[in-house]
C-alpha positions in Angstrom: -8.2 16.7 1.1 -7.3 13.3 3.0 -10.1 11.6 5.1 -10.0 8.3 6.4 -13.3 7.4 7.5 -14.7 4.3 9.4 -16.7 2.0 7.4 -18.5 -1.3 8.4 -15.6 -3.7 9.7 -12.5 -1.6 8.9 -10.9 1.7 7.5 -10.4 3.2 4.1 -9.3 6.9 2.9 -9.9 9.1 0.7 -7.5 11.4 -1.0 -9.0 14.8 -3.8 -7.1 17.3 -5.2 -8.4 19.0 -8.1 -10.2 16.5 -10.5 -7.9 13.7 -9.0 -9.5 11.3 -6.7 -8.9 8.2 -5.1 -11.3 6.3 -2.6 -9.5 3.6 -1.5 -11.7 1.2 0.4 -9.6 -1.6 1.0 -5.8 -2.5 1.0 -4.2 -1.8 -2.1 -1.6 -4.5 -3.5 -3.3 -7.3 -1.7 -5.8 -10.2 -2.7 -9.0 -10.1 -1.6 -11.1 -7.3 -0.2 -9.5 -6.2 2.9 -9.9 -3.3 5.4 -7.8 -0.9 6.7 -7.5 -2.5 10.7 -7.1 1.2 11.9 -7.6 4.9 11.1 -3.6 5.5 11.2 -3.0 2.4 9.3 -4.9 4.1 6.6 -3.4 7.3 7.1 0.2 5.4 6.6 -0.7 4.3 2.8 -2.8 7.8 1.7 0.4 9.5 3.1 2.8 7.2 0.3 0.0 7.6 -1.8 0.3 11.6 -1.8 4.2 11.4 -1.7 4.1 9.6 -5.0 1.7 12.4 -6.6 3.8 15.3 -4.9 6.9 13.3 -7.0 4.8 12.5 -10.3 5.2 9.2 -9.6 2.0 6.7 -10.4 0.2 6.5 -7.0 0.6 2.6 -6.2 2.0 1.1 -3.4 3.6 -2.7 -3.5 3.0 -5.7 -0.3 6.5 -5.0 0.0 5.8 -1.2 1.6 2.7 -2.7 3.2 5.4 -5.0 5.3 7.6 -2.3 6.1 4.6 0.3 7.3 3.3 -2.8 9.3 -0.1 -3.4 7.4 0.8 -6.8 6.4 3.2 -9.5 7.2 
């Protein structure tokens, strides 16, 4: 199940399969407590995040793959 939902000034998702879970309510791999700005920027990370898991990688993403999906500069 993805779902990224609105919340008070920004975006998160929400990714479950099984008895994995992972709410992620602000941007990963950054300081501070940020926001997702939009629904599809949100979408952009849970979709590496479920690449990695679909690969058995660890389920992490670095500012560097922020930059490139457009999150952050």
């Amino acid at each position: 199940m993805i779902d990224s939902s609105d919340i008070s000034k920004g975006f998160a998702y929400h990714i479950e399969a099984g008895d994995f879970r992972i709410d992620q309510t602000t941007i990963p791999a950054i300081q501070g407590n940020q926001t997702f700005k939009s629904a599809e920027d949100a979408q952009k990370v849970a979709d590496i995040m479920i690449r990695k898991i679909q690969h058995d990688s660890i389920p992490s993403v670095t500012p560097e793959e922020l930059q490139r999906l457009g999150i952050i500069k």
